[in-house]
C-alpha positions, -999 to +999 in steps of 0.1 A: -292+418+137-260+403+154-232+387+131-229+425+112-192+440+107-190+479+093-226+480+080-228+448+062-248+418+074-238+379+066-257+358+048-284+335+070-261+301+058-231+316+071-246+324+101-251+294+109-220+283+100-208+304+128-236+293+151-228+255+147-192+261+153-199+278+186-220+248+193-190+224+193-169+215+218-132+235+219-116+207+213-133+196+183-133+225+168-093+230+172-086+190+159-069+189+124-078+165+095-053+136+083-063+121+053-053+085+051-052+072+015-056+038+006-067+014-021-103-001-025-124-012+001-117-048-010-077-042-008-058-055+021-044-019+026-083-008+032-086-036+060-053-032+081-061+007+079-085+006+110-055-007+130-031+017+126-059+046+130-062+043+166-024+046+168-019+081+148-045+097+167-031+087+200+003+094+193-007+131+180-022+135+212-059+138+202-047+172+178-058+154+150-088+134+138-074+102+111-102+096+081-094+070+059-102+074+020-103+045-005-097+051-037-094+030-072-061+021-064-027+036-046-015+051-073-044+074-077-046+078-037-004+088-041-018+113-061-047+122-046-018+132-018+005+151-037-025+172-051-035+181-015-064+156-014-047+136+017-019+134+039-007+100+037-005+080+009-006+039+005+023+025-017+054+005-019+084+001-031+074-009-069+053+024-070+079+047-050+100+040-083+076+041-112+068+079-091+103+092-092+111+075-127+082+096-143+069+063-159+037+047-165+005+063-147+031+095-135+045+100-167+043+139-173+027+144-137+036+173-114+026+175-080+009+201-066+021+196-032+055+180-023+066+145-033+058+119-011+093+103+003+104+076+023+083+076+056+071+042+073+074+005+056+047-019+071+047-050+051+058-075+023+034-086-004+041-114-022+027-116-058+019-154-069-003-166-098-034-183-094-058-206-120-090-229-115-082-261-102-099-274-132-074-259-156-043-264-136-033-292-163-030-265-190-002-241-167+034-254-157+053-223-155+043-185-158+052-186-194+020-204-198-001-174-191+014-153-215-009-137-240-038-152-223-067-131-202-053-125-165-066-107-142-033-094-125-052-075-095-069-042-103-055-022-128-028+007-104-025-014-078+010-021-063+007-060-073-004-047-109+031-027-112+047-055-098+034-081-126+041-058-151+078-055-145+079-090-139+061-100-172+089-073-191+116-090-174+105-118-186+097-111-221+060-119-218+029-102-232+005-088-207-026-094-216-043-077-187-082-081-177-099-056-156-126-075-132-140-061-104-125-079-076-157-097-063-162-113-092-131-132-092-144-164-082-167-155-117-147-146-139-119-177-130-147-203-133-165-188-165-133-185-186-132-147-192-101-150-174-076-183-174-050-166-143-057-143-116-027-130-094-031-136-059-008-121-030+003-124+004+009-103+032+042-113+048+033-150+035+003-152+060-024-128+052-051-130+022-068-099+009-108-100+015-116-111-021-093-138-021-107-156+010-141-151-005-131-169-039-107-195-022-145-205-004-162-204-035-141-223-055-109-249-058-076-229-070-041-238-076-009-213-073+015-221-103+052-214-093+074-194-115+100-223-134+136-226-122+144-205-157+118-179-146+133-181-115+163-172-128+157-142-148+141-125-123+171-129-098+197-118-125+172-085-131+175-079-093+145-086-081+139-116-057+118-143-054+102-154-018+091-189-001+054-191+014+041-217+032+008-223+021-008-233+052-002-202+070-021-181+043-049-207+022-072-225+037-074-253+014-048-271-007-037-251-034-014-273-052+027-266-046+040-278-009+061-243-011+045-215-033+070-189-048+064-150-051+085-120-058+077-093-029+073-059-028+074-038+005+047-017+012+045+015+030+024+045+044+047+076+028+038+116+031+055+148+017+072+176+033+045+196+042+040+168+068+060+182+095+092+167+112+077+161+147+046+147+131+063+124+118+087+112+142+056+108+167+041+083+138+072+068+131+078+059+172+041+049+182+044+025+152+077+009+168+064+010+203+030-011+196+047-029+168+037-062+185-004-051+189-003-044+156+009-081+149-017-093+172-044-075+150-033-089+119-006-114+107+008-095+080+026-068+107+049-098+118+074-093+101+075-054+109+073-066+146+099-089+142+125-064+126+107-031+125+142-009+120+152-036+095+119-031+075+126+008+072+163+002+061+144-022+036+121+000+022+148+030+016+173+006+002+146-005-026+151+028-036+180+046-018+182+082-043+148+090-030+148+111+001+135+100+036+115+123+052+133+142+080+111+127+110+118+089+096+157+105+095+152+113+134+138+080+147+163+060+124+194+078+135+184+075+173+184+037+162+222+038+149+205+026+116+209+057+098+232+051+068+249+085+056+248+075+022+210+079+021+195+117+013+171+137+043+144+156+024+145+195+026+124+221+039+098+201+058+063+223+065+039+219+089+005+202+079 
C-alpha cells in the first residue's frame, strides 16, 4: 500500500487527508488563515466587516484567506485573540483600557498569546439613551434612568463599557437588563425595560437592530443635562453633537442629540508581524474613501485617517503601538516620540 514510512502504514482517514490536499490547488494549499474577530451578527462591527475583508486579502497579496468570527461581544472576541483563537480583534478605546487596567471582564486574565496593542482606529461611536415615545414624559435627563431596567447594549460590548463608566462618573446605579438585541423594539414597548442605549457610528450610521426597532416603533433620544454634561467633561471624557437626520429616520425628539464617543479599532498582538501590518495599515489609508462610500461611519477616518490613529493612541498613550502602525505613522511625520513601539514582533 502506498502512504507507508519504515514498515508502518497510515491510517485510511489520514490518507485521505493527504489525498485531498494533493487535490487542491498550490495556491490554496500555501494561503494562511486570518481570523477576524468581531461582535454579534447584529453589531455594527459584524456589518462593516465584509468591507474591509476584501481589502486585507488584497493588500497581503492573496497569501492569506480573511474569515470573519462573531462572537458574544468584543471583549470575548479580544480574548478569543490573545488566546490564539484569531488574529485581529474588534475593540476601542474604552476596552483597550479596561484590558491593560486588569479591570472588569480582564480582571486576573493572562493571555496566552501577546497583548493586543494599538494597531488601526476606524471609527467613533457615539453612545446616546433611548425610551418609547410614549414614556418620554417620565425622562428629562439621564439621572432619570437610574435604578430603573435599561438595556445598555449587550452585556461586553464597547457601548456597555462605555455606560458603565459613564453611569460611575456620574454616581448612578446601573441597573443593567440583558435582551437579545432583536427584541428591543419588545422589550421597550412591553416595559421590561424603560431605556435602551442606542449609538452612532461617526453620527451617521445605525447598528442593524436599531433600524429594525426605529421601524417598528416611535422612540425618543434623551440628552444628558447641562449638569450631566458637566461631570462628564470635568472626568475627561467628552461629549459629541449628532444631527439626527443624518442617522434616524424619523423624528426622535431633540433637534441636536448628545453622546459621549468612543473610538473603535481593529488591534492584533505581536505575533502579527511588522510588514503585515504595515501592508494593513497602508491599503486602509489608500482606499480610505471606498470604504466611506460603502458605509457612512468610515467618513470620518477618510476625512482625517492619520488624525484618527493619533486619536486612538492618545486615548491611551502608555499602551504600545504595534511596530507596523509605528512604520506607516512615522512615514506620515505623525509619529510622536513620546508614545512606546511594542517589542519583539513575530510572524503570524
Amino acid at each position: 500500500m502506498a502512504f507507508e514510512k519504515r514498515g508502518r502504514r497510515l491510517a485510511p482517514a489520514a490518507v485521505a487527508a493527504i489525498l485531498a490536499a494533493l487535490a487542491l490547488p498550490a495556491e490554496a494549499q500555501e494561503r494562511k488563515s486570518l481570523r477576524w474577530a468581531t461582535s454579534s451578527v447584529d453589531s455594527y462591527g459584524y456589518k462593516v466587516a465584509a468591507s474591509m475583508v476584501k481589502i486585507v486579502e488584497e493588500a497581503l497579496g492573496g497569501e492569506y484567506t480573511v474569515t470573519v468570527q462573531p462572537y458574544t461581544s468584543p471583549t470575548v472576541g479580544m480574548k478569543a485573540v490573545m488566546n490564539g483563537e484569531g488574529e485581529i480583534a474588534y475593540t476601542a478605546d474604552v476596552g483597550m483600557a479596561q484590558f491593560y487596567a486588569s479591570e472588569g471582564a480582564f480582571k486576573d486574565y493572562t493571555p496566552v498569546k501577546p497583548k493586543i496593542v494599538h494597531t488601526w482606529y476606524a471609527y467613533p461611536m457615539e453612545s446616546m439613551m433611548a425610551t418609547s415615545a410614549k414614556e418620554a414624559d417620565k425622562f428629562k435627563c439621564w439621572k432619570d434612568f437610574s435604578g430603573k431596567p435599561v438595556f445598555f447594549t449587550t452585556a461586553g460590548f464597547q457601548n456597555w463599557l462605555n455606560w458603565a463608566r459613564i453611569w460611575k462618573i456620574l454616581g448612578y446605579q446601573f441597573k443593567h437588563v440583558n435582551i437579545d438585541p432583536k427584541s428591543n423594539s419588545d422589550a421597550l414597548q412591553g416595559g421590561t425595560i424603560v431605556g435602551s442605549a442606542t449609538y452612532t457610528t461617526a453620527g451617521r450610521s445605525l447598528a442593524p437592530y436599531w433600524k429594525e426597532t426605529e421601524i417598528r416603533m416611535d422612540i425618543k433620544v434623551v440628552n444628558p443635562c447641562p449638569d450631566e454634561v458637566a461631570k462628564l467633561k470635568a472626568a475627561g471624557l467628552s461629549v459629541a453633537d449628532v444631527d439626527p437626520k443624518k442617522a434616524f429616520t424619523k423624528d426622535v425628539g431633540p433637534n441636536t442629540l448628545q453622546g459621549v464617543p468612543i473610538l473603535f479599532g481593529y488591534n492584533v498582538g505581536t505575533n502579527i508581524s511588522e510588514q503585515i501590518v504595515y501592508k494593513l495599515v497602508s491599503a486602509f489609508h489608500k482606499n480610505r474613501d471606498k470604504l466611506a462610500q460603502a458605509d457612512p461611519g468610515f467618513t470620518p477616518m477618510a476625512q482625517d485617517f492619520i488624525g484618527m490613529q493619533v486619536a486612538g493612541i492618545n486615548a491611551n498613550p502608555d499602551i504600545p503601538v504595534h511596530p507596523g502602525l509605528a512604520r506607516f505613522l512615522k512615514e506620515q511625520n505623525a509619529w510622536n516620540d513620546k508614545w512606546k513601539i511594542a517589542s519583539s514582533p513575530g510572524e503570524n
